[in-house]
Structure formats: structure tokens, C-alpha cells
FIBA-499880 format. One line per field, with one value per residue: residue in one letter; x, y, z of N, C-alpha, C in turn. Coordinates in nm, 2 decimals, padded with zeros to 4 digits. Layout:
N
residu	[A | ...]
n_X	[X | ...]
n_Y	[Y | ...]
n_Z	[Z | ...]
ca_X	[X | ...]
ca_Y	[Y | ...]
ca_Z	[Z | ...]
c_X	[X | ...]
c_Y	[Y | ...]
c_Z	[Z | ...]
This chain:
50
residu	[X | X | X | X | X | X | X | X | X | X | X | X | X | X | X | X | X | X | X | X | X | X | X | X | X | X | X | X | X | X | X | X | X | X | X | X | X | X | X | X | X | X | X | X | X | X | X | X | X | X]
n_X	[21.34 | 21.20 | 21.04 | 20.93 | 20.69 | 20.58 | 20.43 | 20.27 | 20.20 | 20.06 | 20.27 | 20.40 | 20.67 | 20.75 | 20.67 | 20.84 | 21.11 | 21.06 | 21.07 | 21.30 | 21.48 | 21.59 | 21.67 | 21.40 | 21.53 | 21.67 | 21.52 | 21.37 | 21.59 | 21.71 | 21.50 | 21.47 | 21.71 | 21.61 | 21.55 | 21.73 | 22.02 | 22.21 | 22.46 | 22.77 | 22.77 | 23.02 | 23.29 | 23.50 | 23.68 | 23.78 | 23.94 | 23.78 | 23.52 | 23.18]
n_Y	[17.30 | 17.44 | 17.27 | 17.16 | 17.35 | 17.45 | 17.19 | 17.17 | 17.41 | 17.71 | 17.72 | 17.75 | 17.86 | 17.77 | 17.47 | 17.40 | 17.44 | 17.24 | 17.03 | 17.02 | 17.03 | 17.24 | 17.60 | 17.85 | 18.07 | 18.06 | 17.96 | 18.18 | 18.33 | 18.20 | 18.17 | 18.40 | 18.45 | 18.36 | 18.56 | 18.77 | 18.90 | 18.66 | 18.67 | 18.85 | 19.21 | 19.34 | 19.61 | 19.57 | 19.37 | 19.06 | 18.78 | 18.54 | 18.69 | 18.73]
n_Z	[25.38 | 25.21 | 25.09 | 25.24 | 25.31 | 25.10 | 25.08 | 25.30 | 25.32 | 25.57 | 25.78 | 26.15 | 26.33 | 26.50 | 26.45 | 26.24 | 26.36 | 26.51 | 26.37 | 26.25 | 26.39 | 26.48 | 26.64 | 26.68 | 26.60 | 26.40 | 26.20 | 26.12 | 26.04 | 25.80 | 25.66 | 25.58 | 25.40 | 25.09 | 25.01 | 24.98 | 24.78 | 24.62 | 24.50 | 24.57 | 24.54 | 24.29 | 24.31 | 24.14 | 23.91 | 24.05 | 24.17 | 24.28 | 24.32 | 24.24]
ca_X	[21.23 | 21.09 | 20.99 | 20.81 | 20.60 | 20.50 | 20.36 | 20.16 | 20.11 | 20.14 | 20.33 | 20.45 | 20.82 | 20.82 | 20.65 | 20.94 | 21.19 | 21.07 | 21.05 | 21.45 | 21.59 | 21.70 | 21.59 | 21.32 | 21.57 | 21.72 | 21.39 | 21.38 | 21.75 | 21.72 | 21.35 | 21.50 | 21.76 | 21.60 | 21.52 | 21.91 | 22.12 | 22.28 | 22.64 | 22.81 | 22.83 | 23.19 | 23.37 | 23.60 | 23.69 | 23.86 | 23.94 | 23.65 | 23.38 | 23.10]
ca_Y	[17.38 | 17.55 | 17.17 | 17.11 | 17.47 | 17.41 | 17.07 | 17.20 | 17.54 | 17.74 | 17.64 | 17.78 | 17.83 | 17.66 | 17.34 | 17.38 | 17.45 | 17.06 | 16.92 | 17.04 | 17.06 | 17.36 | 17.66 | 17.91 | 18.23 | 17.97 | 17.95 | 18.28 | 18.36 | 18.08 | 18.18 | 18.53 | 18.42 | 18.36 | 18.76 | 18.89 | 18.85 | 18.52 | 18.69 | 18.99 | 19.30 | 19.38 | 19.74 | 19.61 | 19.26 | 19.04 | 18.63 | 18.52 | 18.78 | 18.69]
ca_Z	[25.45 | 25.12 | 25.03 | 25.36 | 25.37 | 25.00 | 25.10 | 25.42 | 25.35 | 25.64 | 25.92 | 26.24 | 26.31 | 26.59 | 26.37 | 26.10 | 26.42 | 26.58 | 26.25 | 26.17 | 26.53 | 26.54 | 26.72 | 26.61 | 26.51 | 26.29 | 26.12 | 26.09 | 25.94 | 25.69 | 25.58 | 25.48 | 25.31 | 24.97 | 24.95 | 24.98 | 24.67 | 24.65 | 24.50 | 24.62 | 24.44 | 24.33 | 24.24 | 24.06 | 23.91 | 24.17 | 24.20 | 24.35 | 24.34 | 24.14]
c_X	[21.13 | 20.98 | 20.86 | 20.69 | 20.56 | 20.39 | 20.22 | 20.12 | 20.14 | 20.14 | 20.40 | 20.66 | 20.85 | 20.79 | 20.77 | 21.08 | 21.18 | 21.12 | 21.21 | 21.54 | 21.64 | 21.61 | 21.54 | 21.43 | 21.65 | 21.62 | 21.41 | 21.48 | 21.73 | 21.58 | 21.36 | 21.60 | 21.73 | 21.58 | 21.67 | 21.93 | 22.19 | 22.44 | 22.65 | 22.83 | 22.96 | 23.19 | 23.43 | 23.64 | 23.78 | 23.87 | 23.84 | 23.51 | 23.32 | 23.08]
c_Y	[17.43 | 17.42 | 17.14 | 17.28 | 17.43 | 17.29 | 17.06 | 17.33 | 17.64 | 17.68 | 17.69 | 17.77 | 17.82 | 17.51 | 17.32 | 17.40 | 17.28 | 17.02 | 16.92 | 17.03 | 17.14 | 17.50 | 17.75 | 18.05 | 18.17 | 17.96 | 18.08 | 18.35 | 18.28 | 18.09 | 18.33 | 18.56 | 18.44 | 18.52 | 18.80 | 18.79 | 18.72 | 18.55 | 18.81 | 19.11 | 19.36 | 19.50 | 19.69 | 19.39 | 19.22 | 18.90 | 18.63 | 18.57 | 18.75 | 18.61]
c_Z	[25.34 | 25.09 | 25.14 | 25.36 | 25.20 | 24.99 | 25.19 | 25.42 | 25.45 | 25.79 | 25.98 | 26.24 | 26.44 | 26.55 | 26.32 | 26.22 | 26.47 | 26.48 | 26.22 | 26.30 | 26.54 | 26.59 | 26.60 | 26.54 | 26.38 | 26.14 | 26.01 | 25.99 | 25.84 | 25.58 | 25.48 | 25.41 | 25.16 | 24.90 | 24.98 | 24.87 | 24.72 | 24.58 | 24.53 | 24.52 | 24.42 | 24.24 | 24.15 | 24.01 | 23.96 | 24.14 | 24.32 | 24.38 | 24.23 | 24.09]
């Protein structure tokens, strides 16, 4: 998605919703993604966290 809006600029999310098949809130959830942290914050060191 980030590939296709860099290429055309800006584009609708219902454009980038045809172009992917999937519905518009999909758009949405997946476009706000890259702004939340990508690991979780941990209290305390754990197997798996981080």
C-alpha cells in the first residue's frame, strides 16, 4: 500500500480499497498502523517481549 500511494500520490481509500479488495475500514486500520509502536512495552523481562 505505502508502495502504491508513494507512486500516485494521493489516493482515495476507496481507490487503494478496489485496487487491494478489501474493504475501506481496512484501509483505514492498516494506514494507521505505521504510527503505533511496532514492539510492546514490557515491565519486566519476559520470553517473548521485545
Amino acid at each position: 500500500m505505502l508502495l502504491l500511494l508513494q507512486g500516485r500520490g494521493r489516493v482515495t481509500a476507496q481507490a487503494l480499497a478496489d485496487e487491494f479488495e478489501i474493504s475501506i475500514r481496512t484501509v483505514y486500520r492498516d494506514g494507521a498502523r505505521p504510527s503505533r509502536p511496532t514492539k510492546r512495552a514490557c515491565s519486566r523481562a519476559r520470553r517473548g517481549c521485545g
